[in-house]
N, C-alpha and C positions, 0 to 999 in steps of 0.2 A: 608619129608613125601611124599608116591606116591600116588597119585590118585587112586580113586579105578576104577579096571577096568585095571590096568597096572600091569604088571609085574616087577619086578626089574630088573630093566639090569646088565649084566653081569660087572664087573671092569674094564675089557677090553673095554669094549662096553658104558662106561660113558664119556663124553665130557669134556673135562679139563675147570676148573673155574665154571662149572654150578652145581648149588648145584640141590638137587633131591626135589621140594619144591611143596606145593598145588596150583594149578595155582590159584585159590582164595586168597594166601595169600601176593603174592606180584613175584618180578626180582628175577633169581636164584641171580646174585652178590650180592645184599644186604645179600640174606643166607647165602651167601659164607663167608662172612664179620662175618658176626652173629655165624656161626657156630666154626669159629677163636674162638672167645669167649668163647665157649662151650654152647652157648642153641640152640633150632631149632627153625626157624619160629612159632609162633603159632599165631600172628597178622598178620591184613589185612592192608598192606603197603597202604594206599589210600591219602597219604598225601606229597602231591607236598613240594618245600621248600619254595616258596611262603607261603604257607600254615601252616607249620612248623615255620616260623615267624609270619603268622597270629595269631595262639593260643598263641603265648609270647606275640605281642604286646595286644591282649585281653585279656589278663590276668592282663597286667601292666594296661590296661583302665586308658589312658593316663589323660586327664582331670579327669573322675569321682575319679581318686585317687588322685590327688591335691587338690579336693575338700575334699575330706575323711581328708586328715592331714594337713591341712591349721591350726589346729590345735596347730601343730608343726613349722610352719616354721613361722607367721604372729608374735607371742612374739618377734620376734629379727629382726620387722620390714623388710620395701623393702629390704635392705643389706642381710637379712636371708633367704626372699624369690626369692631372685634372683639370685646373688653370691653361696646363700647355694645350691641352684639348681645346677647351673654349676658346682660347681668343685665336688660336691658328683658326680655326673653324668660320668665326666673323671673318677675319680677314677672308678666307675662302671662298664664301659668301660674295664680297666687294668682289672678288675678279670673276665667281658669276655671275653677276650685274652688268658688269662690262661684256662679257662674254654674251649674254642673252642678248642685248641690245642688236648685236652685231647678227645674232644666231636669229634673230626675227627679223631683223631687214632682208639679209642673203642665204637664206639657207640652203648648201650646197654640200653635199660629202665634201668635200676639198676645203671646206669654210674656210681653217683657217691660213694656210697658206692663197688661198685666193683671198681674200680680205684684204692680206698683206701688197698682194700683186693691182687693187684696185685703190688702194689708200695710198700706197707707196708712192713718192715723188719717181719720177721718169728713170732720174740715175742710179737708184737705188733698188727699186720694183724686182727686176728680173734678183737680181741675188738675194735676197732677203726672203722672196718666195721659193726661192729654189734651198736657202738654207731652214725656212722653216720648214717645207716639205718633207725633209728628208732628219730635221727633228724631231717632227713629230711623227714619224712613221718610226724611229730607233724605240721615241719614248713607248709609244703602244707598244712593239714588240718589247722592250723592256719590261711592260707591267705584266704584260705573259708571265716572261719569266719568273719574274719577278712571282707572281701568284703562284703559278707551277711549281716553285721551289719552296713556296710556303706549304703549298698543297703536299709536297714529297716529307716535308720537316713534320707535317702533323699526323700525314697517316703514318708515317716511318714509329713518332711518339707511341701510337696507339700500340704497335709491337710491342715496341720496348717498354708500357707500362703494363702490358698483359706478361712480359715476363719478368716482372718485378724489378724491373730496371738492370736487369742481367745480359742486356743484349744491346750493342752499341752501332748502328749501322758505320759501315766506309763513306767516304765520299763520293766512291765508286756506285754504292748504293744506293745513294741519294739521286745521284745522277740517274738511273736504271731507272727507276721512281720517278722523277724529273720528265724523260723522256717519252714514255709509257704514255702520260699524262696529257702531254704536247700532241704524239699525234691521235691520243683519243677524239682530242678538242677536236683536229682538224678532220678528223672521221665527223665529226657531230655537226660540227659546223656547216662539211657538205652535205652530210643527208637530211637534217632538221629544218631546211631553211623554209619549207611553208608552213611551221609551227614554230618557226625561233621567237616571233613576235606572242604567242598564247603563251611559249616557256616562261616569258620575264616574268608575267603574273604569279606563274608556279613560284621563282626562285624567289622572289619576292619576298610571299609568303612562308618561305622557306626560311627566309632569312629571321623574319619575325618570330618564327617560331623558336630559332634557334636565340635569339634575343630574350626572349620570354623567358625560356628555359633557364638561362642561366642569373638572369633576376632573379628566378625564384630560386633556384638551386640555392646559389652560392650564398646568399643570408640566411635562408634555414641551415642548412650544412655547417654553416659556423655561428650557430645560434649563441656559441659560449663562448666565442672567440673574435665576435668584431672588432673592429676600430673605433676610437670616438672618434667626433669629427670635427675636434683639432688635428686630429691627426690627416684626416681627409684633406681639408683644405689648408691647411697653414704648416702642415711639419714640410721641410726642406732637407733632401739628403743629396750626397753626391759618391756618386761610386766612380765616376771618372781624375782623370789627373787636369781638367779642364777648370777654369775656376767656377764656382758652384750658377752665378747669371749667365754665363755660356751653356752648361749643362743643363740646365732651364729650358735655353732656346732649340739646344739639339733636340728635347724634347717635341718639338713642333714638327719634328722628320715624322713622328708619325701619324699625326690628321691630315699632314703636307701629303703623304702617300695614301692615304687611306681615302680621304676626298680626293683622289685627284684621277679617276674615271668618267669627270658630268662633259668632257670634251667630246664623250660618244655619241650623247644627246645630235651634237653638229654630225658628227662621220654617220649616223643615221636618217639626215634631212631628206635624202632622195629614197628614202624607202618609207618614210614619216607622212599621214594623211593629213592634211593642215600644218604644212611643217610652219608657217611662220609664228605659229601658238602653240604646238607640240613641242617645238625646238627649247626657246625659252623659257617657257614652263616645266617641260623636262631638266633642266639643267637644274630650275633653283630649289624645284621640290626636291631633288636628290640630295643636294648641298644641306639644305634646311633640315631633310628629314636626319642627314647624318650628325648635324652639327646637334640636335636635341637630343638623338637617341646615342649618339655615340656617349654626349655628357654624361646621361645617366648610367649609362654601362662603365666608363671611369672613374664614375665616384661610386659603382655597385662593389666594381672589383680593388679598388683603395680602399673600403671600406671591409673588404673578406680576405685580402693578403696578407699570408705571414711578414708582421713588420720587420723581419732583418731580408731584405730584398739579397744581399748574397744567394741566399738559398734557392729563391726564385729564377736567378737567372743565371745560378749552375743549375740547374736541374737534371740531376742522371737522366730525366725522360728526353732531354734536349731539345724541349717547348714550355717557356716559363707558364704558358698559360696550363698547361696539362699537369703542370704543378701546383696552380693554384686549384683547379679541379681538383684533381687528388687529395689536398688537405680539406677540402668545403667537404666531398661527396663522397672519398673512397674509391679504390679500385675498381669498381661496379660502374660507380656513379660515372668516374671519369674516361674510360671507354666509352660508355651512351653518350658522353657530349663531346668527345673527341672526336669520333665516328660524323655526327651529325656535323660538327664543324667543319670537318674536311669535305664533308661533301661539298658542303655551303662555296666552300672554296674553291670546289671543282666547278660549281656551275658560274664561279666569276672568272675561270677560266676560258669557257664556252664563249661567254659573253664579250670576255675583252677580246679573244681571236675575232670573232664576227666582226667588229666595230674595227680594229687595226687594218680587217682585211681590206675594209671600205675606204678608208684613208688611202692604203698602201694602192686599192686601184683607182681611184681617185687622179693621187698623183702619177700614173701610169699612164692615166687615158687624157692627162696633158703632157706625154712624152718626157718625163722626168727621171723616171727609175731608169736601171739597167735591164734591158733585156723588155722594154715598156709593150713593142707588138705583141712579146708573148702573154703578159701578163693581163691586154689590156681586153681581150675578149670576156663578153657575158655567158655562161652558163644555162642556155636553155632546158636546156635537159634536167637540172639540178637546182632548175624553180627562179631563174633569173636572177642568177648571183655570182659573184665574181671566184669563181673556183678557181682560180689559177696563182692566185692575189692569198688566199687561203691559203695554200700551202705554199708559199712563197712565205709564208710568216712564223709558217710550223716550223720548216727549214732553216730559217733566221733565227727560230728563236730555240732550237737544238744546239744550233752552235755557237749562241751566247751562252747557253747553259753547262759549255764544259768548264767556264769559270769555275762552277762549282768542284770541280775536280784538283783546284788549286788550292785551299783553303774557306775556310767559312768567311774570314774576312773579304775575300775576291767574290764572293758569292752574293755576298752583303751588297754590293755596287752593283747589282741587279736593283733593290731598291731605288736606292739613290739615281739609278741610272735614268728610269723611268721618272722620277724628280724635276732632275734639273732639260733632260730632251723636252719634256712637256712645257715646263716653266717661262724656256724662250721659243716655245711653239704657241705660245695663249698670250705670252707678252705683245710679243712683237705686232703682230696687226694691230689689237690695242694703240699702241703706240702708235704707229703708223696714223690712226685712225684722226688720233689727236695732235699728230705731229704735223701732217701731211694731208689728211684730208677729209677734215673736219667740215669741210664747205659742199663735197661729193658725199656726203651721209645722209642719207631718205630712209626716218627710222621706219620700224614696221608695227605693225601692232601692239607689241610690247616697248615701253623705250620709258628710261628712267627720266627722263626730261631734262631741258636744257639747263637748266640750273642747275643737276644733281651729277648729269651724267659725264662729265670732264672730269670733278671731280672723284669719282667713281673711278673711273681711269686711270688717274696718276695714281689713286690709292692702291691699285690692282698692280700698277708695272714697277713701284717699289717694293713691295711684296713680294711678286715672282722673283725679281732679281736676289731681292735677300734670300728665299729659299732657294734658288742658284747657287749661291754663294754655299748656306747653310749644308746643303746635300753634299756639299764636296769635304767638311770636314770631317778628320778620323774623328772617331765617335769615342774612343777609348781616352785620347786626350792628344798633347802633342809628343814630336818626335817618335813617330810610329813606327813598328820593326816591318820588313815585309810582312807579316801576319797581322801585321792588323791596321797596313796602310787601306785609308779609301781610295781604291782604285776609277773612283767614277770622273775625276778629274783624268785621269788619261782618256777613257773610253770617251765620252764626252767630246772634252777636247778633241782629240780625233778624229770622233765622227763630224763637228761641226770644221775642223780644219780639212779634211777631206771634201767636203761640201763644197766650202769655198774654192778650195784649190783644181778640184774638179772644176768648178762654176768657171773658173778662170784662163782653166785650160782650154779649157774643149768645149763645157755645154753656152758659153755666152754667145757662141756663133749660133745656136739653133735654139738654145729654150728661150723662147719669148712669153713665156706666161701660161698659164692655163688657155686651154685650146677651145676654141668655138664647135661644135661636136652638133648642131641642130642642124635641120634641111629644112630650106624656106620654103620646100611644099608641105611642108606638115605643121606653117604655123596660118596663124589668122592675122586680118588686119592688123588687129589692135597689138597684137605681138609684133607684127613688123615692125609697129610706128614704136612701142617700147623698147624694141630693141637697137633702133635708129638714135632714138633719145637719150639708149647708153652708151652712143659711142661705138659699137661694136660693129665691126664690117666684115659683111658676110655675101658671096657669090648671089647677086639677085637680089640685093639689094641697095642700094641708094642711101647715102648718110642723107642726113635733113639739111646740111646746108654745107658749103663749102666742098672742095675737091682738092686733087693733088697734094699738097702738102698742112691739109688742116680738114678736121673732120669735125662738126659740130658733137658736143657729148652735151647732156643735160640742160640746164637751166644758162644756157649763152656760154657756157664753156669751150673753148678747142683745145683740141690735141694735137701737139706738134707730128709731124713722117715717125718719129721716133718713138713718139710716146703711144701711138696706138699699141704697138705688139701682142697683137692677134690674129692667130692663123688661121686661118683660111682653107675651109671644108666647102667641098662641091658636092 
């Protein structure tokens, strides 16, 4: 896109590598990158990789999400909350590796369901991206929720431990709080946007700070009352009806959820300056930073919990964590780190709306969603962002939140929900990648290498799927009454049987894949011939070799009439 007030230069007269871009919106090489891809610029690149790891780690909101599923991991005792930490955490790890790989070759908002749609075999491609699209758009809106309702349960706590435990919120409550919450974010989201990239730093810091605090706090505070540390690493308890190795692994629902924000790193590549090394790099330093600090924060607070966990997770305040506050620091103590922790929570709410919203117009502006014309316009006014896509998610995720209005148990499958939506939204290309098109992969900067990185993969797409699997069991044990069924295997189900059965009905006549969105006056040679060399056919231009029914892609590759499906912008 030129500026207005410029003329097009001549073909002759363009500079090799520099894409034709709005100086508003970011480096010609990032377009250059981007346009590889087939979209143009339409975001304002304002986000260091710093930064780009800031939104992951704000979103994971390191402590306040331990506190949120403490839930989950305290039934199978210190061994479940500590152990379960760490090795879910490596594994975590493994499917960033995989992820990065893929996130430094193509980095595109839309990553991963386009991954899936360019790795994917011919018969497969169109559904597989149209069900991860629409996965991975549930799962972000899910971890909204999912945080929002963490966010409603801690400041709700704070009340109820400033009146000594004498005041028990509704569900109706909760919700009120819930909501409040939802369209703050999406107030925040639309007027912050030429500062959303300086905020991560703040939250960041925020987040440390709140970290810090509670290392120190809770071992002074029970200076006469630790744990030893047999008890840390080796006692084994089980408060479920599950057998006590099941209860173990359900433990892993909470690093499963608490790491599982570094997808944002990718839904923020077209607003990312360097995204093929911001992307990447973003991803693992979040991963890495949570998988060290979260450790110590598990064996800080295994080490300051009252050992009869009953207590803990009845807790009149109805936040196991504001109960272990409370017996470390007191009534005093534990308002100041309640307070701070919910903020902390609030700003991983900010953060996950921004990055959902990117996905959700993402897959809009390849004609995927319902209602895609309206959602798929940019926001000049409000700093080159997809405002429409924004509250589209506020919306969405208001009305997953009246779960809460059913039970705590239905409420609970907001976690898990965001779980298993994500799990086969990060798998699937993966897979694809290694399954299907393994021979079409041109790593980028970052790349585990050929020896490491298959491996790496299958270790990644066995793990998602166990925690697939893992997020759908009731957590209290078996034969669950409705109170305390996991409801995520319906919702889930659902959504990804709706996907298909939609895909089947109706969208396989028109969605053919993420859409070509560039204009071949606003690219350079060298972009022409890159874009020729990937197969992609576009108004004005000329594949590299063959016609009619075969288009040259890559390194001697063709593509059958059928297998190119991509549309075509004038």
């Amino acid at each position: 896109m030129s500026s207005q007030g410029e003329t097009s230069p001549k073909p002759e007269d363009r500079r090799p590598s520099v894409a034709v871009v709005h100086p508003e919106l970011g480096g010609a090489e990032d377009a250059a990158v981007l346009a590889k891809l087939g979209y143009k610029q339409e975001l304002r690149r304002n986000f260091t990789m710093i930064e780009v790891f800031g939104i992951a780690f704000s979103i994971m909101g390191l402590l306040p999400s331990i506190a949120s599923t403490l839930s989950y991991s305290i039934p199978a005792g210190p061994v479940g909350l500590v152990w379960g930490w760490f090795l879910a955490s490596g594994f975590i790890f493994i499917v960033g590796l995989a992820m990065a790989d893929l996130g430094s070759a193509m980095p595109t908002s839309g990553g991963l369901y386009w991954w899936t749609h360019f790795f994917a075999s011919p018969a497969t491609r169109n559904p597989l991206s149209f069900l991860v699209g629409y996965s991975n758009t549930l799962g972000l809106v899910g971890g909204l929720c999912s945080i929002d309702y963490g966010f409603s349960l801690m400041f709700l706590s704070v009340i109820v431990v400033a009146n000594d435990g004498n005041y028990t919120p509704s569900n109706g409550v909760i919700y009120a709080v819930f909501l409040a919450c939802v369209i703050l974010h999406g107030i925040l989201a639309s007027t912050l946007s030429k500062i959303m990239g300086k905020l991560q730093t703040v939250f960041v810091i925020m987040n440390f700070i709140l970290i810090a605090a509670t290392i120190i706090a809770l071992p002074v505070g029970r200076a006469m009352n630790r744990n030893s540390g047999s008890y840390i690493f080796a006692d084994t308890e089980n408060l479920t009806t599950w057998p006590t190795g099941w209860a173990f692994m359900l433990a892993w629902l909470s690093p499963i959820w608490t790491i599982g924000g570094f997808d944002s790193c990718v839904h923020m590549s077209e607003e990312a300056s360097n995204a093929t090394r911001a992307v990447p790099y973003g991803i693992l330093m979040a991963i890495g930073s949570c998988w060290l600090f979260g450790f110590i924060l598990v064996i800080v607070i295994a080490g300051c919990m009252d050992t009869n966990l009953s207590n803990i997770l009845g807790s009149p305040f109805g936040q196991p964590m504001a109960q272990i506050y409370y017996d470390a620091v007191g009534k005093q103590g534990t308002l100041g780190l309640m307070s701070l922790l919910f903020i902390v929570q609030f700003l991983m709410g900010l953060s996950i709306l921004v990055a959902a919203s990117r996905q959700s117009w993402a897959f809009s502006r390849d004609g995927a969603l319902p209602f895609s014309k309206f959602f798929r316009p940019i926001s000049q006014r409000f700093g080159y962002i997809p405002l429409r896509t924004i509250w589209g998610c506020v919306i969405l995720a208001a009305l997953l939140g009246l779960l809460a209005l059913i039970a705590p148990a239905a409420a609970q499958a907001l976690f898990s929900l965001a779980v298993a939506g994500n799990n086969l939204a990060w798998g699937t290309p993966i897979f694809a990648r290694i399954v299907w098109g393994q021979k079409k992969f041109k790593p980028g900067p970052f790349y585990t290498g050929d020896r490491l990185s298959i491996p790496i993969a299958w270790t990644a797409i066995v793990f998602l799927v166990f925690g697939i699997f893992l997020s759908m069991f009731p957590v209290g044990g078996p034969n669950p009454t409705p109170a305390t069924m996991n409801y995520t295997v319906v919702i889930n189900c659902a959504v990804w049987g709706f996907s298909l059965l939609y895909y089947g009905l109706d969208a396989r006549k028109w969605f053919t894949g993420p859409k070509i969105t560039i204009d071949t006056d606003d690219l350079t040679e060298e972009q022409a011939e890159a874009i020729r060399d990937e197969g992609l056919i576009i108004n004005g231009l000329e594949p590299v070799q063959g016609s009619g029914e075969e288009a040259t892609i890559g390194a001697g590759k063709s593509l059958s009439k059928d297998e190119k499906n991509v549309s075509v912008v004038s």
